[in-house]
KEROSE-855981 format. One record per residue: residue number from 0; x, y, z of N, C-alpha, C in turn. Coordinates in Angstrom, 1 decimal. Atoms other than C-alpha are relative to their C-alpha. Example, Ala and Ser with C-alpha at 12.3 -4.5 7.8 and 13.67 -1.06 7.14 Angstrom:
<figus>
+-----+--------+--------+--------+--------+---------+--------+--------+--------+--------+
|   k |  neast | nnorth |    nup | caeast | canorth |   caup |  ceast | cnorth |    cup |
+-----+--------+--------+--------+--------+---------+--------+--------+--------+--------+
|   0 |    0.9 |   -1.2 |    0.0 |   12.3 |    -4.5 |    7.8 |    0.9 |    1.2 |    0.0 |
|   1 |   -0.9 |   -1.1 |    0.0 |   13.7 |    -1.1 |    7.1 |   -0.8 |    1.1 |    0.8 |
+-----+--------+--------+--------+--------+---------+--------+--------+--------+--------+
</figus>
This chain:
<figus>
+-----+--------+--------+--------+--------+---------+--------+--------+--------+--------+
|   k |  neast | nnorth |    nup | caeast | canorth |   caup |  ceast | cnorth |    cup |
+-----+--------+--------+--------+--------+---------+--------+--------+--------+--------+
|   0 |    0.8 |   -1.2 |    0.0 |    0.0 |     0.0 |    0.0 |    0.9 |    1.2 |    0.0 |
|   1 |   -0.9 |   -1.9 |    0.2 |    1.3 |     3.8 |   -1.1 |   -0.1 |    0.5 |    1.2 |
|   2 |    0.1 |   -0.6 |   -0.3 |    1.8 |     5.9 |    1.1 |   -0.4 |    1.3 |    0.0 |
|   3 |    0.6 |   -1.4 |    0.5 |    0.7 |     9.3 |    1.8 |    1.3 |    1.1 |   -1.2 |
|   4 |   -0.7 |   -0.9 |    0.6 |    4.1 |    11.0 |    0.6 |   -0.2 |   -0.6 |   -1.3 |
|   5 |    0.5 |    0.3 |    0.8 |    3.8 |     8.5 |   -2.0 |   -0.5 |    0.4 |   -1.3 |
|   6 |    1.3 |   -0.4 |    0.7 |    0.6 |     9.4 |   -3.4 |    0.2 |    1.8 |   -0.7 |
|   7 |    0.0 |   -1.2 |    0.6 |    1.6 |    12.9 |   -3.6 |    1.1 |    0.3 |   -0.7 |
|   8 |   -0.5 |    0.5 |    1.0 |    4.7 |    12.3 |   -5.4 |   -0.2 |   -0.5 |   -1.3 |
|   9 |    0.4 |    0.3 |    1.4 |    2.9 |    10.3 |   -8.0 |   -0.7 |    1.1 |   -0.7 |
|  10 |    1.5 |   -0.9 |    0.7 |    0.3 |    13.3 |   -8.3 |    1.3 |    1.0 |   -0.5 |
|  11 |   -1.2 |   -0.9 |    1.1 |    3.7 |    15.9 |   -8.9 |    0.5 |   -0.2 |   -1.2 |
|  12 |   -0.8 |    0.8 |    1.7 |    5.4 |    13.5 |  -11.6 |   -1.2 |    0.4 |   -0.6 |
|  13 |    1.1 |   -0.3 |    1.2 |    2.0 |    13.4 |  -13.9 |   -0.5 |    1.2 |    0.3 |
|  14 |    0.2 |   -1.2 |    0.3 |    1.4 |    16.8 |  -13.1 |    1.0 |    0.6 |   -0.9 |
|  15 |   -1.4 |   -1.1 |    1.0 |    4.9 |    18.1 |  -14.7 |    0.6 |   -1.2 |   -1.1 |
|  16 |   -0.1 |    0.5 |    1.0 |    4.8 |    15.2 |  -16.9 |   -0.5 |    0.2 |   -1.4 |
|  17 |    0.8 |   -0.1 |    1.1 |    1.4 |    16.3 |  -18.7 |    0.2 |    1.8 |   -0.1 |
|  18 |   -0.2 |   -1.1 |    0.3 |    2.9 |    19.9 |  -18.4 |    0.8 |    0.2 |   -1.7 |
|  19 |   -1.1 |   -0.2 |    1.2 |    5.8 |    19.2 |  -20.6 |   -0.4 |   -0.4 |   -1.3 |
|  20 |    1.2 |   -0.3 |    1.5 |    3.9 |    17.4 |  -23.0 |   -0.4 |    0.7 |   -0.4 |
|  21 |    1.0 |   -0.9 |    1.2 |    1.6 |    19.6 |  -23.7 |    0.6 |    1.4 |   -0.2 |
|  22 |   -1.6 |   -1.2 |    1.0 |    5.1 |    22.5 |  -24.0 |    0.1 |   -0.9 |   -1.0 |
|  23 |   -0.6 |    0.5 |    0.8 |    6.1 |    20.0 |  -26.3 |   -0.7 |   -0.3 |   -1.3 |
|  24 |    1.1 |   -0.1 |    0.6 |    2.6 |    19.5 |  -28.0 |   -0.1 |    1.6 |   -1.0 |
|  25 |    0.1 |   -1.0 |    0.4 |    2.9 |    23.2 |  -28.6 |    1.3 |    0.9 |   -0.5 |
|  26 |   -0.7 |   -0.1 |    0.9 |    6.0 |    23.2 |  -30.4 |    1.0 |    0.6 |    1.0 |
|  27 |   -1.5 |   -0.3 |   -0.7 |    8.5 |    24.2 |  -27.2 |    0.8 |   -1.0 |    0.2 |
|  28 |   -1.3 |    1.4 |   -0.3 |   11.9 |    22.5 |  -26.9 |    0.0 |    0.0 |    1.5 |
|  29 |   -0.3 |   -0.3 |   -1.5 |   11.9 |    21.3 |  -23.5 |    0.9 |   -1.2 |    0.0 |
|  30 |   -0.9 |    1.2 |   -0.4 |   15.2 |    19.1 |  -22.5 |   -0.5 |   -1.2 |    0.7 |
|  31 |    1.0 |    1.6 |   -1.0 |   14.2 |    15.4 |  -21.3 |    0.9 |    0.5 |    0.9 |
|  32 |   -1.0 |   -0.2 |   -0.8 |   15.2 |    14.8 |  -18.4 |    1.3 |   -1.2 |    0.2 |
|  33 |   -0.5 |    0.4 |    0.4 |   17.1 |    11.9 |  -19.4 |    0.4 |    0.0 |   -1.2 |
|  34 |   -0.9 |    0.0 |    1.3 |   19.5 |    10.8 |  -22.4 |   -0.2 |   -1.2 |   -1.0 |
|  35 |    0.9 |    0.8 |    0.6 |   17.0 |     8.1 |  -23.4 |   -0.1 |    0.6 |   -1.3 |
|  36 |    1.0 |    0.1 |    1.1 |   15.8 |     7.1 |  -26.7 |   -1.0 |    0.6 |   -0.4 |
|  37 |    1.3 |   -0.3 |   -0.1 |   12.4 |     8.7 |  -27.5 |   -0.3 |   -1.5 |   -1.2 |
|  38 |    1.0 |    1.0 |    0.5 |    9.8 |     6.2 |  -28.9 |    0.2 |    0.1 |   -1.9 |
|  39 |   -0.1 |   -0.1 |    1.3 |   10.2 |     7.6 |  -32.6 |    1.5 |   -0.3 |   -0.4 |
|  40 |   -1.6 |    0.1 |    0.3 |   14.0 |     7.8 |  -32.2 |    0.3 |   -1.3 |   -0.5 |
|  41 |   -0.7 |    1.3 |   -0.1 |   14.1 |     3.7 |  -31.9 |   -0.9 |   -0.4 |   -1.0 |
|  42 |    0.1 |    0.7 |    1.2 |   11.7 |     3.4 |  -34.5 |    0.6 |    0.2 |   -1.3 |
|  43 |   -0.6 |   -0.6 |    1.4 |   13.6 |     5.2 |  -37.2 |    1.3 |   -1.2 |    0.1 |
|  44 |   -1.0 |    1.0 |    0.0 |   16.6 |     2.3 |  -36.1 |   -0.4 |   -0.6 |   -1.0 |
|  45 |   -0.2 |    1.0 |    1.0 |   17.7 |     0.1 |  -38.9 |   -0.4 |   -1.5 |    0.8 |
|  46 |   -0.1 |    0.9 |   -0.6 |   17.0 |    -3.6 |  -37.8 |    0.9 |   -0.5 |    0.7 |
|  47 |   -1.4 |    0.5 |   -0.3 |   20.7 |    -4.4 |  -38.2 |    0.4 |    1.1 |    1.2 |
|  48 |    0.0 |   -0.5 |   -0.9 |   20.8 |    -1.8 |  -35.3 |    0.0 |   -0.1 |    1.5 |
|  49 |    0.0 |    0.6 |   -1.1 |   19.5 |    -4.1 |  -32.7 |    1.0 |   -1.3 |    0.5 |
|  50 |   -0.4 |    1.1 |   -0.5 |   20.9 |    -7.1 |  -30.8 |   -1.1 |   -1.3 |   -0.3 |
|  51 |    1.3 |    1.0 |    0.8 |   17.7 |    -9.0 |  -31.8 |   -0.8 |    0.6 |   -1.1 |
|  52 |    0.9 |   -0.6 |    1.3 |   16.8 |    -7.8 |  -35.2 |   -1.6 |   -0.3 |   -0.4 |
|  53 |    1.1 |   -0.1 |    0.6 |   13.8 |    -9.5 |  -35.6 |   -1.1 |    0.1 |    1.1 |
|  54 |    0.5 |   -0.1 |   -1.1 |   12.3 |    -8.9 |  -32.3 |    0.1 |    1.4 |    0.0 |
|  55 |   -0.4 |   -1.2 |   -0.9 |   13.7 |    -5.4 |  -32.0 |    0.5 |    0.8 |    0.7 |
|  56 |   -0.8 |    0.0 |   -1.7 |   15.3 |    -5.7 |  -28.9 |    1.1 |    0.5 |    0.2 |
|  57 |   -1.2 |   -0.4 |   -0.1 |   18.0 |    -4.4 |  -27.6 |    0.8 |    1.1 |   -0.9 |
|  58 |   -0.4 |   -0.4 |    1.2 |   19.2 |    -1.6 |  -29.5 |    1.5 |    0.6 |    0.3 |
|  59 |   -1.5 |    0.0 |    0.1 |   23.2 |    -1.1 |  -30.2 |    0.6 |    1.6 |   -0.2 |
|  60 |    0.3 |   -1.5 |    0.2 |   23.4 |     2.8 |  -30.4 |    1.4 |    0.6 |    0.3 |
|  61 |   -0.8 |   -0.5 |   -0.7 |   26.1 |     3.6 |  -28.3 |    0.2 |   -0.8 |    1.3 |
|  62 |   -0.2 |    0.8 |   -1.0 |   27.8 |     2.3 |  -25.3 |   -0.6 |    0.0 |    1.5 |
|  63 |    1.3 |    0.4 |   -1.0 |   25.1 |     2.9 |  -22.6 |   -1.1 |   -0.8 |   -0.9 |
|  64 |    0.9 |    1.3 |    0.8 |   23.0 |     0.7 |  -24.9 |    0.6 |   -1.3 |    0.2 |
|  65 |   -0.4 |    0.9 |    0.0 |   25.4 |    -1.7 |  -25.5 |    0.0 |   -0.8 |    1.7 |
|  66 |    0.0 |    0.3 |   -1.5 |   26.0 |    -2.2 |  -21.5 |   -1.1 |   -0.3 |    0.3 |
|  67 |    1.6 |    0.8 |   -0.7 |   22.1 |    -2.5 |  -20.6 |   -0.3 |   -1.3 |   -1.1 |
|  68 |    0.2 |    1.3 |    0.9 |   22.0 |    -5.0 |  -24.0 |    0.4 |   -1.4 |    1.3 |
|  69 |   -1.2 |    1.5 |   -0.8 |   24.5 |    -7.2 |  -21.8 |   -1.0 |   -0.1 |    1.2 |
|  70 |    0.9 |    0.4 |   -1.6 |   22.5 |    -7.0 |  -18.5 |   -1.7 |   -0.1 |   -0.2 |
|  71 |    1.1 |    0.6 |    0.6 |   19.1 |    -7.4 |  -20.3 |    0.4 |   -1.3 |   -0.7 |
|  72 |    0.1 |    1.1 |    1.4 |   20.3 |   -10.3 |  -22.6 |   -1.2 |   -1.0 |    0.4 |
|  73 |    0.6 |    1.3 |    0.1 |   18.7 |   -13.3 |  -20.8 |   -1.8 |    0.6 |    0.2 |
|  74 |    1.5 |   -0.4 |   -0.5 |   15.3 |   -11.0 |  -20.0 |   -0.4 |   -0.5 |   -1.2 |
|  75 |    0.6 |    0.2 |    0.6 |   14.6 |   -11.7 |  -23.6 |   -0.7 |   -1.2 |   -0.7 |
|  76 |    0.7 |    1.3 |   -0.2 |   12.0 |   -14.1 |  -24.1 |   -0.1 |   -0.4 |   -1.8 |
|  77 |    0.5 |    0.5 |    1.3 |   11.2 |   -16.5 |  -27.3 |    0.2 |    0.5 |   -1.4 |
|  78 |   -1.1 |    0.1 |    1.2 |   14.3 |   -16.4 |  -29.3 |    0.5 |   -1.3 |    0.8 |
|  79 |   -0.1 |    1.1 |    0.0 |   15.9 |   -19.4 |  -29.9 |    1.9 |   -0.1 |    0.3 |
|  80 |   -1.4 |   -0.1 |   -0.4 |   19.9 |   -20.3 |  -29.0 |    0.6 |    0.4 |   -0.8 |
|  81 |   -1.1 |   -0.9 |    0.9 |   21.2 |   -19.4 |  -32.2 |   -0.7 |    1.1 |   -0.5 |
|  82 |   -0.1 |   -1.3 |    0.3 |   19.8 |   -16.3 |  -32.4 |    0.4 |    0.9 |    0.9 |
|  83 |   -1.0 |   -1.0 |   -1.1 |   21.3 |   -15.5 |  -29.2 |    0.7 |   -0.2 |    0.0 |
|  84 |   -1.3 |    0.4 |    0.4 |   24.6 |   -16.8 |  -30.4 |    0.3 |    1.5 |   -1.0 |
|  85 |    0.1 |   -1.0 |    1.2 |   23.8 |   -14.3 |  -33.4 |   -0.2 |    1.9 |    0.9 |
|  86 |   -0.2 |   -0.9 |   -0.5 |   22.8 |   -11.6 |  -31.2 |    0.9 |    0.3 |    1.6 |
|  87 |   -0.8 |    0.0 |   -0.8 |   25.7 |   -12.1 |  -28.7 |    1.3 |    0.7 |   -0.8 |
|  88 |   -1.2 |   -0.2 |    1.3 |   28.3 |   -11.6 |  -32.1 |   -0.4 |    1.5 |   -0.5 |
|  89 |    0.5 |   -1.0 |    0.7 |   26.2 |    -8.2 |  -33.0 |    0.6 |    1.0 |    1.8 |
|  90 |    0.1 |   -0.3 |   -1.1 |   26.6 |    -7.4 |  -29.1 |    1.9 |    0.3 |    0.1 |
|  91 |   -1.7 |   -0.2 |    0.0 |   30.8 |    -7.8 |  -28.9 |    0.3 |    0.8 |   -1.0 |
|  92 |    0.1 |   -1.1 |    1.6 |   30.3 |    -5.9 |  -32.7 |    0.6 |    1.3 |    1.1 |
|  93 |    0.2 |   -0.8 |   -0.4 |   29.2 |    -3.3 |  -30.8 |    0.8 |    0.8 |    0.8 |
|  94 |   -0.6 |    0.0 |   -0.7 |   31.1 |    -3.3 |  -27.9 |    1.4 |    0.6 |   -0.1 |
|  95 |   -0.8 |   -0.4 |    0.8 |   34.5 |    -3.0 |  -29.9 |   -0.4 |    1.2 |   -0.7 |
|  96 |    0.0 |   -1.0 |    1.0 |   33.2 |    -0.3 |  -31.7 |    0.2 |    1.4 |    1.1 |
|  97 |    0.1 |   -1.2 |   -1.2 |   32.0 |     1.8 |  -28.2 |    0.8 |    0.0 |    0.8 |
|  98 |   -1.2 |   -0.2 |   -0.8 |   35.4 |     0.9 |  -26.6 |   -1.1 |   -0.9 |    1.4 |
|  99 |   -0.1 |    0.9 |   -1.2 |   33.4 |    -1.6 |  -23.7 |    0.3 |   -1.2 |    0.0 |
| 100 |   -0.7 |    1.1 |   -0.5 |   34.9 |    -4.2 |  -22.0 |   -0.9 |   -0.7 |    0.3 |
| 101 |    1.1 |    1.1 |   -0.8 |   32.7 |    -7.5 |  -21.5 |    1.4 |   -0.9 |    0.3 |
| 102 |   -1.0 |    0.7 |   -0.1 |   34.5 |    -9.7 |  -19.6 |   -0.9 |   -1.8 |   -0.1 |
| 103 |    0.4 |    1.2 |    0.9 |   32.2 |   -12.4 |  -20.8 |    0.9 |   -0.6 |   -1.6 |
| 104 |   -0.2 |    0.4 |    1.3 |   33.2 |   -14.5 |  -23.9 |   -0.9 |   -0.9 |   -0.3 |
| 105 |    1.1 |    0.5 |    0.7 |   30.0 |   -16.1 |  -24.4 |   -1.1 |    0.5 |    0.7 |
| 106 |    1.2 |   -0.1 |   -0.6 |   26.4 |   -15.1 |  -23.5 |   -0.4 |   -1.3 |    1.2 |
| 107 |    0.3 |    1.2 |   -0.6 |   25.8 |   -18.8 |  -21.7 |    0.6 |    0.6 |    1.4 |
| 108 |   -0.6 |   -0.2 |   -1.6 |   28.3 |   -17.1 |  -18.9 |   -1.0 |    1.2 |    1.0 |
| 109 |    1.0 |   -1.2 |   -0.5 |   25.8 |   -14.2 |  -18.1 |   -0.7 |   -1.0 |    1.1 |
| 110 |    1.0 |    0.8 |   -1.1 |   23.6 |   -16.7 |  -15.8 |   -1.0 |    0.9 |   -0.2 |
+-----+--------+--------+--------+--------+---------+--------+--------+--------+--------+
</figus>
C-alpha cells in the first residue's frame, strides 16, 4: 500500500509530466530529463541496429545501450539459441566499436 508521501509524489510527476507534454505538443523544446531514446528515435533504427533484429530488442546505439543490452540479454523471451549466439556476435560488434569491455566471452556465462 502507497503511502501518503507516495501518493503525492505520483500526483507531482504526472502533473509536470502532462505539463511538458503539452510545452512539447505546442512546439517548445523542453530538454528530457534523461539521455534516453524517444519512442520515434528507436523506430527510425535500422534492424541491423539491434541485438535482436527480428524482435527489436536491444538496441546497439552507443555504449550505454550496449551495457544495458549485456545485463538485459537473458530477460529476452522467445528467441531461440542461435539467435542468441547471433545476437551475442552483434553485441561484442558493438562493444569493440564503443570501446566496452565484456568480460564475458560467451552469452551462456551471463547466468
Amino acid at each position: 500500500m502507497a503511502t501518503t508521501r507516495q501518493k503525492e509524489a505520483a500526483r507531482r510527476n504526472i502533473t509536470r509530466a502532462r505539463e511538458v507534454q503539452s510545452a512539447r505538443a505546442h512546439g517548445k523544446k523542453v530538454p528530457r530529463g534523461s539521455q534516453g531514446m524517444s519512442t520515434a528515435e528507436e523506430n527510425r533504427l535500422r534492424d541491423s541496429e539491434f541485438a535482436f533484429p527480428k524482435e527489436r530488442k536491444e538496441p546497439l546505439t552507443d555504449a550505454r545501450h550496449v551495457r544495458n543490452a549485456v545485463a538485459r540479454f537473458n530477460q529476452v523471451e522467445g528467441v531461440s539459441n542461435s539467435e542468441r549466439d547471433e545476437a551475442w556476435r552483434r553485441i561484442q560488434t558493438a562493444a569493440r566499436k564503443f570501446d566496452v569491455d565484456l568480460s564475458e566471452k560467451d552469452w551462456r556465462e551471463l547466468s
